[in-house]
LUMMILO-320222 format. One record per residue (C-alpha): x, y, z; residue in one letter. Coordinates in nm, 3 decimals. Layout:
REM residues N
       u       v       w residuo
       X       Y       Z       a
...
END
This chain:
REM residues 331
       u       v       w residuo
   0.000   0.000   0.000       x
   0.268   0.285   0.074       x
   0.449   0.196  -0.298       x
   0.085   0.253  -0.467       x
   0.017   0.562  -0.240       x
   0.380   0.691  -0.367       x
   0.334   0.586  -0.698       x
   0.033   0.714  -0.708       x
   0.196   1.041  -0.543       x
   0.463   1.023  -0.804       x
   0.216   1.034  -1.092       x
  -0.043   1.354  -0.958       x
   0.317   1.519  -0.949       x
   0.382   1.458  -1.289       x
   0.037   1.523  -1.421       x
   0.061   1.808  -1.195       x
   0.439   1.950  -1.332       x
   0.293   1.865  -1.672       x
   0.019   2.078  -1.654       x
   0.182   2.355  -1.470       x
   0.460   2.332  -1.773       x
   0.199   2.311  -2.024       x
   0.022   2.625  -1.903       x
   0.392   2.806  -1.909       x
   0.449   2.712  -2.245       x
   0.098   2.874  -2.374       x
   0.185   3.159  -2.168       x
   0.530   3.198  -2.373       x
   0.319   3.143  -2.655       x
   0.052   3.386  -2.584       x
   0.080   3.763  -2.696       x
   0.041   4.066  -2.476       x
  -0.259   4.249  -2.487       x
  -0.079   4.502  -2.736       x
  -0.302   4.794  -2.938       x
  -0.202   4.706  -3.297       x
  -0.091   5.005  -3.356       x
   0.147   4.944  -3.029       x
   0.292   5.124  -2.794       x
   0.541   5.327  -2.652       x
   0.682   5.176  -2.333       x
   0.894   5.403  -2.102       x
   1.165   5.230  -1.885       x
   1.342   5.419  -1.637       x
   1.687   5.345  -1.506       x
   1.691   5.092  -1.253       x
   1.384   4.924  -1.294       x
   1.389   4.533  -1.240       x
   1.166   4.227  -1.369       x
   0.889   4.293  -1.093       x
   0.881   4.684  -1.176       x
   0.793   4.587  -1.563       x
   0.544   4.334  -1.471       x
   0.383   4.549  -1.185       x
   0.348   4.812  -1.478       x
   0.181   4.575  -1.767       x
  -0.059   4.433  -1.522       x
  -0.164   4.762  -1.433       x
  -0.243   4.861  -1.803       x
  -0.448   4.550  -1.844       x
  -0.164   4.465  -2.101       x
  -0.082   4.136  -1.869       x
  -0.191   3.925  -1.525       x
   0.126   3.903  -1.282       x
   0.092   3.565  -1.268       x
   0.381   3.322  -1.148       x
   0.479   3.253  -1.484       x
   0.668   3.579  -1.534       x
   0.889   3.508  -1.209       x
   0.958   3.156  -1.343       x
   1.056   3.330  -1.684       x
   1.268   3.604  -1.519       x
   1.396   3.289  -1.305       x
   1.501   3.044  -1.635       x
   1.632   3.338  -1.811       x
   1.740   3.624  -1.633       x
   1.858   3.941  -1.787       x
   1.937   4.288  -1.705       x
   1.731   4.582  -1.828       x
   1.844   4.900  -1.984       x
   1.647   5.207  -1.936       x
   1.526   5.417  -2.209       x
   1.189   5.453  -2.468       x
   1.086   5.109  -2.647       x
   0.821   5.041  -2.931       x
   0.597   4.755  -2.816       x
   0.441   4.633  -3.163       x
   0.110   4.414  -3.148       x
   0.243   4.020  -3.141       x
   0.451   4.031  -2.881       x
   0.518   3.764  -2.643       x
   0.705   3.773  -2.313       x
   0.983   3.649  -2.400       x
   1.036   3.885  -2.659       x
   0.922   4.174  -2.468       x
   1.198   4.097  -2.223       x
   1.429   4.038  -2.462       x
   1.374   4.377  -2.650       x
   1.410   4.549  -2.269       x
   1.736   4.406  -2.234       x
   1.852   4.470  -2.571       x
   1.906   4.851  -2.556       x
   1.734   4.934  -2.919       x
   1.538   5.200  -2.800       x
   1.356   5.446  -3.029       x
   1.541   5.701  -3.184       x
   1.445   6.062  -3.303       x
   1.580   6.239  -3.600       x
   1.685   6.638  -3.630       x
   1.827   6.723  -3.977       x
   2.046   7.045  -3.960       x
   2.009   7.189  -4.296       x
   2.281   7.327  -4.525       x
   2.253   7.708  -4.522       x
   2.065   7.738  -4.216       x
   2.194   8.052  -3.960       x
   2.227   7.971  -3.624       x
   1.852   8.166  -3.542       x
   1.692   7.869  -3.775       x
   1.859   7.612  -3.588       x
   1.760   7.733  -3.271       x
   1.440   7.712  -3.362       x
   1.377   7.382  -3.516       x
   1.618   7.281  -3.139       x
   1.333   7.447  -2.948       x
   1.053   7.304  -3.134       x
   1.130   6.939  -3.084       x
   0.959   6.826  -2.773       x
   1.178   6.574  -2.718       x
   1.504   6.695  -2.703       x
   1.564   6.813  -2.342       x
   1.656   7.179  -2.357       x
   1.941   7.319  -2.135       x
   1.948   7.644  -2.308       x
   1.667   7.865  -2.429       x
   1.830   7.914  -2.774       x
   1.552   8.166  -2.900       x
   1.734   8.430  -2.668       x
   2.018   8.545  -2.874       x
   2.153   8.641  -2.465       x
   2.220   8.247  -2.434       x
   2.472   8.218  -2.738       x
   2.756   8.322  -2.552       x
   2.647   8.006  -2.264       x
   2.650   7.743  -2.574       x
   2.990   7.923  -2.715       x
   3.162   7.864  -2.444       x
   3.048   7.499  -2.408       x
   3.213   7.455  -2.759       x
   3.524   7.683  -2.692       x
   3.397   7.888  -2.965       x
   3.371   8.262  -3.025       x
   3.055   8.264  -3.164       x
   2.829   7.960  -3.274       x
   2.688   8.073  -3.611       x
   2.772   7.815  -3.883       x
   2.995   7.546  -3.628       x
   2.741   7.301  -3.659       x
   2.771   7.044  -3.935       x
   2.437   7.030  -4.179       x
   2.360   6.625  -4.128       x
   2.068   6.409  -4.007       x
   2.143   6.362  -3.613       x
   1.949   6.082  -3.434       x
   1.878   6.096  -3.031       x
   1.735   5.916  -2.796       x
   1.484   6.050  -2.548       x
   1.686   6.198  -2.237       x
   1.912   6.350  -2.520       x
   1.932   6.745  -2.482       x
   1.987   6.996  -2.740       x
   2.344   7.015  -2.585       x
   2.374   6.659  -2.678       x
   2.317   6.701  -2.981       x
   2.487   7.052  -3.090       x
   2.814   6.896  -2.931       x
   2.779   6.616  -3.188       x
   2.729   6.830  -3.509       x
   3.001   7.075  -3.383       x
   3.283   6.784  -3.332       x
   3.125   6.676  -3.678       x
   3.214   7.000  -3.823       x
   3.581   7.059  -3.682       x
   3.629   6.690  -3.813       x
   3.472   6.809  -4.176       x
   3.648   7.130  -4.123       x
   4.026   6.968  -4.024       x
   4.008   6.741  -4.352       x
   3.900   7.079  -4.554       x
   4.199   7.275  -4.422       x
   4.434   7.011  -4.489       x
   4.317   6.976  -4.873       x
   4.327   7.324  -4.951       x
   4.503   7.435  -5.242       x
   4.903   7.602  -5.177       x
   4.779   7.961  -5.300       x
   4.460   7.977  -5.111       x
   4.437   8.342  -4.978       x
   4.285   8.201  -4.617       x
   4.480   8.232  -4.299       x
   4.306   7.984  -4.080       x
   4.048   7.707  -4.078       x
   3.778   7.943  -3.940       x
   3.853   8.209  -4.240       x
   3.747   7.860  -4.432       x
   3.463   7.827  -4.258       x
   3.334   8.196  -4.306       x
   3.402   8.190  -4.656       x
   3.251   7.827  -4.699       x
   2.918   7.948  -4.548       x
   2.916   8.291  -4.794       x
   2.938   8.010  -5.083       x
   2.646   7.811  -4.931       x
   2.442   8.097  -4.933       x
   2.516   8.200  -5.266       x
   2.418   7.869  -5.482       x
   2.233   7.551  -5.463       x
   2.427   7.437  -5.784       x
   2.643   7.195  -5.673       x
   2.905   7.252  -5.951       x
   2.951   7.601  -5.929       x
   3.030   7.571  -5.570       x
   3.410   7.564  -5.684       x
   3.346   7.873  -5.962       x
   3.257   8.097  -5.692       x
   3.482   8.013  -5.438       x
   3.756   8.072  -5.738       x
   3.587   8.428  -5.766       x
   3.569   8.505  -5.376       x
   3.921   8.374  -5.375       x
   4.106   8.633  -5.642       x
   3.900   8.898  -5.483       x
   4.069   8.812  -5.174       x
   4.399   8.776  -5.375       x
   4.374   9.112  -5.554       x
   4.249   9.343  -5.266       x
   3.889   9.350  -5.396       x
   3.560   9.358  -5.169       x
   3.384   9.038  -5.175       x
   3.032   9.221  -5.268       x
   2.831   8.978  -5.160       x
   2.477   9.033  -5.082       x
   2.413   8.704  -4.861       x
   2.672   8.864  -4.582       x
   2.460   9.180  -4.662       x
   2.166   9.083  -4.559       x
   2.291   8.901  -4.295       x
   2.409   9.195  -4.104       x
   2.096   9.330  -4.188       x
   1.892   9.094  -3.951       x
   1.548   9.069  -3.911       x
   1.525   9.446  -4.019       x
   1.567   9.282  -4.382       x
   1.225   9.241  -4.550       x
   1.346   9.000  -4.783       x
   1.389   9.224  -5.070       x
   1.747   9.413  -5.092       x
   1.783   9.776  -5.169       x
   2.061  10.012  -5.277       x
   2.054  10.201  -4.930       x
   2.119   9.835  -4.741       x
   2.459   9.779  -4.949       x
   2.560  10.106  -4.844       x
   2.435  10.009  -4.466       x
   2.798   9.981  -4.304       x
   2.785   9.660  -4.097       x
   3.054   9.425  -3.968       x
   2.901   9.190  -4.245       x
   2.887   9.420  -4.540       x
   3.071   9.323  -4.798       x
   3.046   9.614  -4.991       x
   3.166   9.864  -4.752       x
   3.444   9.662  -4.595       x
   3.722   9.496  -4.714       x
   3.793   9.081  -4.594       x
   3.579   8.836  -4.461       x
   3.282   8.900  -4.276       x
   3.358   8.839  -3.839       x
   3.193   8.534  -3.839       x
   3.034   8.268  -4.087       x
   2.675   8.384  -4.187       x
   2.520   7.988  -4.203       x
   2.611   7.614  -4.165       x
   2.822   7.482  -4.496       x
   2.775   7.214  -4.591       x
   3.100   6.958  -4.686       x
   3.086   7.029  -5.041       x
   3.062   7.431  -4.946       x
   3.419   7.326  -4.726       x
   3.571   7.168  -5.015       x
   3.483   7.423  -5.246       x
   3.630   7.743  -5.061       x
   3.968   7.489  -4.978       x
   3.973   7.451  -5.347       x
   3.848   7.676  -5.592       x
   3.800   7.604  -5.939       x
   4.078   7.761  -6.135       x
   3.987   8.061  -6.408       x
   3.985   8.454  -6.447       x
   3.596   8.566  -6.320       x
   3.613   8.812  -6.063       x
   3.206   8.873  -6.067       x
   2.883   8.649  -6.103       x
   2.523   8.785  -6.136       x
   2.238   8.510  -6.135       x
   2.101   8.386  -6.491       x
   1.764   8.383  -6.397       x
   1.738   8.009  -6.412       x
   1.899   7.930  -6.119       x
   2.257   7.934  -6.198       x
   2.485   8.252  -6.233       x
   2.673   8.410  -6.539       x
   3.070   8.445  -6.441       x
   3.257   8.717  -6.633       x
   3.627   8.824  -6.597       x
   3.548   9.201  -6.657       x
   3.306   9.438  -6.504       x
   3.223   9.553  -6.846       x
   3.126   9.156  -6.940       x
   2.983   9.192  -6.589       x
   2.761   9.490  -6.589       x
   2.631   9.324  -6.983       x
   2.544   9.012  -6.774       x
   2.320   9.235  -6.543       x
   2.170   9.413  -6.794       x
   2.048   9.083  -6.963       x
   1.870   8.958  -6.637       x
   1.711   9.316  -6.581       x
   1.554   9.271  -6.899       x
   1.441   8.883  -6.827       x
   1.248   9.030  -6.507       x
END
């Protein structure tokens, strides 16, 4: 009698473990109660197995039943903090996996080529993700984020790219990473430029790399006009530029440029002054750096636009002055 009672003991433990294991394997194989269009699921640093559990049971998108501790027991991990897309479909096992793993959603800024340091500001302050350490729409902050960088000034020391972040990221974060992107872009610019360039320093590259951003779109006359801007610079010429123009003009310009501007004396006025402008006037781009560390050889000293979104290059200001004429009478 006491072998059948343990055998018999034996066998309710088995049936028993069996349907205990059973019941744990349709768990594994059961998804959470995801939305399909899923979820965003915020972990924050230090949380454990019992803190994520505690949290999906109370959004109804679990039960806290024992099989999660005897998951968390078989296969224990360690969980990073940060944002995480929970799709529809997904299991336990894969839920914990994806908290371990560290792939947590990332955001996207794109600094555009050409933009000045006010438009980059803004799009900084209109994410609502990015922390913000600085208010960056109060020009009286610029000299905070200069000094961060061990820069003068930050107009155009940002490097026009597609930055990704994660939430927690500030707008620090991020402007450190396009500025060490930029002296990078910058250092390999410098080092390729030509033996008779007329520039005295990296930064006089980077000024005159963001005048020829400003000036065309047209990716192969990039090196025309930084061949014009540099034998202006050669000869003793003013760069006559209208982008540093109306640059110094600020927000008093009303987008349409008059004679009485280019006779405005600013720092930035190219017209009145001889040089480079103090400080770049927007973010170049890398071909922009290329171009003004190697201009495209030739004789123009002057451009006007065509009308059709390139420019005319002439050598004199008599071929010049034609050149204007002809667009005047296009308009």
């Amino acid at each position: 009698r006491a072998l059948l009672a343990a055998l018999l003991a034996m066998l309710l433990a088995a049936v028993l473990a069996w349907a205990a294991w059973s019941r744990y394997q349709a768990f594994l194989a059961e998804p959470l109660a995801i939305p399909p269009a899923g979820l965003v699921f915020d972990l924050a640093p230090g949380s454990n197995g019992a803190n994520i559990v505690e949290r999906l049971s109370a959004s109804g998108l679990t039960r806290a039943d024992w099989q999660w501790k005897l998951l968390m027991r078989l296969e224990p991990r360690v969980y990073r903090a940060g944002e995480y897309r929970i799709e529809a479909g997904t299991r336990p096992r894969d839920l914990l996996e994806l908290l371990a793993s560290g792939r947590v959603i990332q955001y996207r800024l794109t600094l555009v080529e050409g933009w000045a340091f006010r438009q980059l500001a803004e799009a900084l302050a209109a994410d609502s993700v990015l922390a913000h350490r600085f208010d960056l729409l109060d020009p009286s902050q610029w000299p905070l984020l200069a000094a961060e960088l061990g820069v003068e000034h930050p107009e155009g020391w940002f490097l026009p790219e597609t930055y990704q972040f994660v939430r927690g990221d500030s707008d620090l974060d991020l402007l450190r990473r396009a500025h060490r992107a930029m002296r990078e872009a910058l250092a390999e610019a410098w080092a390729s430029r030509s033996p008779d360039s007329p520039l005295e320093s990296p930064y006089q590259l980077l000024v005159l790399a963001s005048i020829i951003e400003k000036e065309t779109a047209v990716e192969e006359e990039r090196g025309q006009i930084a061949g014009v801007f540099a034998r202006r610079l050669q000869k003793g010429m003013r760069l006559q530029t209208d982008p540093t123009v109306i640059y110094g003009l600020g927000e008093t310009f009303d987008g349409d440029i008059r004679r009485r501007d280019l006779e405005a004396d600013t720092p930035y006025n190219t017209y009145t002054r001889h040089g480079l402008p103090p400080t770049p006037i927007a973010m170049p781009g890398r071909a922009s750096l290329q171009a003004a560390a190697r201009p495209a050889d030739g004789e123009a000293l002057y451009f006007v636009a065509d009308g059709s979104g390139g420019h005319t290059f002439s050598t004199t200001l008599a071929e010049h002055q034609a050149a204007v004429k002809r667009l005047l009478e296009r308009q």
